[in-house]
C-alpha positions in Angstrom: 46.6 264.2 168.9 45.1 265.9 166.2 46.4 267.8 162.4 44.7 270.9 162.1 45.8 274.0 160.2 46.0 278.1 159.8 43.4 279.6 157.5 45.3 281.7 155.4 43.6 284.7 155.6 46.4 287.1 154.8 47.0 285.3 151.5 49.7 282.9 152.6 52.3 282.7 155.3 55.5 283.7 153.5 57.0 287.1 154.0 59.7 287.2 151.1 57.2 285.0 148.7 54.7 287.6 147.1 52.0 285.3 144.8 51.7 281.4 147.2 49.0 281.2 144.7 46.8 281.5 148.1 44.7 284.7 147.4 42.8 286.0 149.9 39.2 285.9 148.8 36.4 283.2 150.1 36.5 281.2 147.1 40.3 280.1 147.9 39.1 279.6 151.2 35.9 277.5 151.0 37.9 275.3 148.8 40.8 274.8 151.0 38.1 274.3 154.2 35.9 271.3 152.2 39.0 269.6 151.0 40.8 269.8 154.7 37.0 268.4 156.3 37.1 266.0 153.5 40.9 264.9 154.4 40.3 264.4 158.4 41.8 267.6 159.8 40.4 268.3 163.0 40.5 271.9 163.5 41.4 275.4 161.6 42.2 278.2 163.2 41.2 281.4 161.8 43.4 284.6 162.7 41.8 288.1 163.8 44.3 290.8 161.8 42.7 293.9 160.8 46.0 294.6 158.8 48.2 292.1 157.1 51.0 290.9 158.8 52.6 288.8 156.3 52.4 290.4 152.8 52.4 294.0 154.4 49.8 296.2 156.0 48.6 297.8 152.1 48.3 294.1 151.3 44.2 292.7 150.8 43.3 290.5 153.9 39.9 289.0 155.8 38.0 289.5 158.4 37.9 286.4 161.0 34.2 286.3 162.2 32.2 286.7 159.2 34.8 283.9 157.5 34.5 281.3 160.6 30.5 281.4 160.3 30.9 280.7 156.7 33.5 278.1 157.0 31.3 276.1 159.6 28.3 276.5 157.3 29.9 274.4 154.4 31.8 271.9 156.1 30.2 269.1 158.6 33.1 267.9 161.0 35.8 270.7 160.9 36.6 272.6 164.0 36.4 276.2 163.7 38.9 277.7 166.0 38.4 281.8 166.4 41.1 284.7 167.6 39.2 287.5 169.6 41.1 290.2 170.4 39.3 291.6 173.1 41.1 295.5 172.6 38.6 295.0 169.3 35.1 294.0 170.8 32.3 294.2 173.5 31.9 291.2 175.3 28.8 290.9 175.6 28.6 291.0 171.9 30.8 288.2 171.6 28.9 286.1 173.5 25.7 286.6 171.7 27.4 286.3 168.3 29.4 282.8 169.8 25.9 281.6 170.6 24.4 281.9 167.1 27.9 281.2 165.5 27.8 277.7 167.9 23.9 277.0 166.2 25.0 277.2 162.9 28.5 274.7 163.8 26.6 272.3 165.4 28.1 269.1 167.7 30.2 266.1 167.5 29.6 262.7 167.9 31.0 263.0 171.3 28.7 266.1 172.5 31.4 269.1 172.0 31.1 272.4 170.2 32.5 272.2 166.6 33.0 276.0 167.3 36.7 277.1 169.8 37.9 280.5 170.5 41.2 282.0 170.9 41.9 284.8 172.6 44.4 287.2 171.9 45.6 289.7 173.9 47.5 291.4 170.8 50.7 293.0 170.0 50.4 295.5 166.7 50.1 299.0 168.1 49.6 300.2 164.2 46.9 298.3 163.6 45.3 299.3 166.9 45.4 302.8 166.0 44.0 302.3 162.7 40.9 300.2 164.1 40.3 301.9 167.0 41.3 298.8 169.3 42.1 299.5 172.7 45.6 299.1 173.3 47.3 299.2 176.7 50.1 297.9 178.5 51.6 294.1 177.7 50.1 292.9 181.5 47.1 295.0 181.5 46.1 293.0 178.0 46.5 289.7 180.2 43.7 291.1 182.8 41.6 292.7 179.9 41.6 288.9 178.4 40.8 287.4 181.6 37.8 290.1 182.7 36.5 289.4 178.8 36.7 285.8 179.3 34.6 286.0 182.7 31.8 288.2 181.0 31.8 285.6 177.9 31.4 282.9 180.5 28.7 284.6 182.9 26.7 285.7 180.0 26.8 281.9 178.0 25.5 280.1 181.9 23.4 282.6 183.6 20.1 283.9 182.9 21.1 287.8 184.1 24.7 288.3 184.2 26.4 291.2 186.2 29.5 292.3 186.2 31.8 295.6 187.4 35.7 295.3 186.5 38.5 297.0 185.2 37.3 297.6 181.6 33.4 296.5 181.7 30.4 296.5 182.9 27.2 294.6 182.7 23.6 295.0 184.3 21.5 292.3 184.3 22.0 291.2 180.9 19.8 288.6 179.0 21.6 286.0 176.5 19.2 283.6 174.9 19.3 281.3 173.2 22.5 280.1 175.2 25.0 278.2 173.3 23.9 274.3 173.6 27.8 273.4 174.3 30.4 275.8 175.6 33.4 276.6 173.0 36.9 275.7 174.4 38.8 278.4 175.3 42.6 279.0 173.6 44.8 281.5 174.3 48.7 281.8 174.6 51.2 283.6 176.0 54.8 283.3 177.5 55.7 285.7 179.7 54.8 285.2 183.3 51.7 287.5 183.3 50.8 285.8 180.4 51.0 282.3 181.6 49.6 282.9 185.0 46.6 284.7 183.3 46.0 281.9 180.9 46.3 279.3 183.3 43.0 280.9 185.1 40.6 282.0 182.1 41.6 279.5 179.2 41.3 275.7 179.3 43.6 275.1 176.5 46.8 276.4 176.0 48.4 277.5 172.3 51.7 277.9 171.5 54.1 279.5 168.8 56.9 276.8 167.3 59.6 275.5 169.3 61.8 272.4 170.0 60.4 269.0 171.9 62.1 270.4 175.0 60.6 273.6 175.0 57.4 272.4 174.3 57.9 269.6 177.1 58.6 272.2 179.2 55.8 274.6 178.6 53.3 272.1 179.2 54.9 271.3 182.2 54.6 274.9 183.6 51.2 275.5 182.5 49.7 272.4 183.9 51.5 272.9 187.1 49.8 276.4 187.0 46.4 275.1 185.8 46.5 272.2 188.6 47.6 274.9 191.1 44.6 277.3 190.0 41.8 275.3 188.8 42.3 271.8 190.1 43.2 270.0 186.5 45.1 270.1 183.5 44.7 272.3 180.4 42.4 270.1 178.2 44.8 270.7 175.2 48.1 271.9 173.6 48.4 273.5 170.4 51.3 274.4 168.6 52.2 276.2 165.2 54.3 274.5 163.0 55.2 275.3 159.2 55.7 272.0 157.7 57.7 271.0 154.2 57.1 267.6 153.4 59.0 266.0 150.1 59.9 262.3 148.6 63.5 263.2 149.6 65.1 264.7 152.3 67.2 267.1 149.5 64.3 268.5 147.8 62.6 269.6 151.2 65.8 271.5 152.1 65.3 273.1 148.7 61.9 274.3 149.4 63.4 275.9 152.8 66.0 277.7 151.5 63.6 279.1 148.7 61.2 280.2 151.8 63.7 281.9 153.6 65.5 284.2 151.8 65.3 287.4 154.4 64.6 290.4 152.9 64.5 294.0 155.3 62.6 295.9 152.5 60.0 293.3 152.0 56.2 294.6 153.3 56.0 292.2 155.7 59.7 293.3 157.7 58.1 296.0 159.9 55.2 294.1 161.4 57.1 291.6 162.6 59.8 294.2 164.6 56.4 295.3 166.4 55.9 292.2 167.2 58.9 291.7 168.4 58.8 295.2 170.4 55.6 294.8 171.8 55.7 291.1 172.8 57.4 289.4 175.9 58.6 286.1 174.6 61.1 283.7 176.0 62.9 282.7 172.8 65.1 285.5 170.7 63.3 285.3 167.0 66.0 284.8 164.3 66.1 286.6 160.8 65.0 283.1 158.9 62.5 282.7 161.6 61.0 286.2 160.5 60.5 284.5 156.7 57.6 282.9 158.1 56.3 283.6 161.7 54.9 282.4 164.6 57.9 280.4 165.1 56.7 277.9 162.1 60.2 276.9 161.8 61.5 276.5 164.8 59.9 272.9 165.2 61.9 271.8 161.6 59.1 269.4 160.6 61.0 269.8 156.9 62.2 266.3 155.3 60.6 263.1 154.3 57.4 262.0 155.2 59.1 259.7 157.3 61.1 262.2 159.2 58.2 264.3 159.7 56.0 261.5 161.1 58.7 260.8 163.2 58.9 264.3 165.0 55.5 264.9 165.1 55.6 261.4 167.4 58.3 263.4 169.5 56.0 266.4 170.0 52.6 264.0 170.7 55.2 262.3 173.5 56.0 266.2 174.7 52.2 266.7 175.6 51.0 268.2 172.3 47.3 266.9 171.1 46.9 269.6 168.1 49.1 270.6 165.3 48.3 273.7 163.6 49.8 273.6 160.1 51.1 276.4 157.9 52.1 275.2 154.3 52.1 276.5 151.1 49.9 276.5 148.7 48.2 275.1 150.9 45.9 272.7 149.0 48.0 270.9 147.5 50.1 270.7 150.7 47.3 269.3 152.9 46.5 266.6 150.9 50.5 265.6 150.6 50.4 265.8 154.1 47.4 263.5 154.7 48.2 261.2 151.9 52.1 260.9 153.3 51.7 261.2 157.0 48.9 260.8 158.1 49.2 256.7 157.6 52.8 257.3 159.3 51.2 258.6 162.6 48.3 256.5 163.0 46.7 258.5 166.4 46.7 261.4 164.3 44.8 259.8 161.0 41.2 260.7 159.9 39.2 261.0 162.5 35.5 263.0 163.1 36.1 266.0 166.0 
């Protein structure tokens, strides 16, 4: 199992906290990046949002491909994990730009691409409409995913890829050079076209917050769908989690209350009812969870180092092998977290790709 954490490309994670002191702007970001490659963290995964979610849609926010190729160009043993939305691109184009972007990341020691994707199959109609994204129904996003995932796939291992589906089509198209390892493929989902779609096209499987037995039972269902499908188990299990970490277990709570005062007029409020309209998920969001998102909370790594370590032990034992982190600031909270827990959980200290 492995720390990794959410590049905050929005600015922060709060929704009710305006200034986290997080701006977004590559200089915030490139400085966050070294100091989390120089700490050990394994992977970072780097949203695609057009609009900002978080601090509201007038708020500044970056673009995820231009910002992964620059992350992986000044840092040596990060992994650079990617949302696609594939409403949003050409898949062909994808693949080409994965092949260069998998150049410039290079390997690790062990022979893998230091360069993942995740694919999205996306949820913000508003943003859609602004960026011109195609944006159909909740089941046909699954099969758009899974037809853009085969075209990503034929075009990285064959020398001239066809293809005629639902939403492309491709003649005889070249790809060199070809990627010299393949990136892992992440996607989640949780409703049951969702899961059965993932459990063809992805080989990992990501997932929003959520207690050790949801989790224990997620990666149960997906690796019985995975083994049913393909023959083997999803390679790994992500989950988000927005950790508070503090030298008592009073002054953590502290931080959470401060983080989750709800607020319906704040900028952020009406992206996440979208969300909530346009996604099929098997767990009712709460208000509080709404201060943050993707379920950050839910997983209540928020106490003493101590107490943390000893959750995140209960969620390696659950299945998981990667723990994306949301904190805030989040320089100062990645290093508390790697000088305070890491040591605490010693199959998740330092440790190249």
């Amino acid at each position: 199992m492995h720390f990794g954490y959410w590049t905050p490309v929005y600015g922060g994670f709060l929704r009710n906290v305006g200034d986290e002191g997080m701006p977004a702007a590559w200089s915030y970001i490139k400085q966050v990046s070294q100091e989390a490659d120089r700490l050990g963290y394994h992977t970072t995964l780097v949203p695609e949002l057009y609009l900002n979610d978080r601090k509201g849609i007038d708020a500044p926010s970056l673009e995820a491909w231009s910002l992964s190729t620059a992350i992986l160009a000044v840092t040596e043993q990060l992994r650079v994990m990617t949302a696609v939305r594939p409403g949003f691109h050409l898949p062909t184009v994808i693949a080409k730009a994965t092949s260069t972007i998998s150049d410039i990341a290079g390997l690790t020691p062990d022979g893998a691409s230091r360069f993942a994707l995740n694919v999205v199959a996306a949820w913000w109609a508003e943003e859609a409409k602004q960026y011109a994204g195609a944006f159909t129904t909740h089941d046909r996003r699954y099969e758009q995913a899974s037809d853009f995932v085969k075209i990503l796939d034929g075009m990285w291992t064959q020398d001239r890829f066809t293809y005629d589906g639902d939403f492309w089509k491709v003649e005889q198209a070249i790809l060199e050079p070809k990627p010299v390892a393949l990136p892992a493929i992440f996607a989640g989902g949780e409703s049951e076209a969702g899961r059965e779609a993932i459990a063809d096209f992805a080989d990992s499987y990501v997932l929003h917050g959520g207690t050790v037995d949801e989790v224990t039972e997620k990666v149960r269902d997906m690796d019985e769908r995975r083994l049913r499908i393909h023959g083997e188990r999803f390679r790994e299990y992500g989950m988000a989690a927005y950790v508070i970490v503090r030298d008592t277990e009073a002054e953590a709570q502290k931080e959470l209350e401060r983080i989750t005062n709800v607020d319906p007029n704040s900028p952020g409020y009406a992206s996440f009812e979208e969300f909530r309209a346009h996604s099929n998920l098997d767990v009712e969001l709460s208000k509080r969870e709404y201060s943050v998102g993707t379920r950050g909370l839910r997983p209540n790594l928020v106490g003493t180092p101590e107490q943390v370590a000893e959750r995140i032990r209960a969620y390696q034992d659950a299945g998981l092998t990667l723990l994306l982190i949301q904190s805030s600031p989040l320089d100062t909270e990645l290093e508390r977290i790697a000088r305070d827990v890491f040591p605490l959980v010693p199959s998740l200290a330092a440790s190249t790709v």
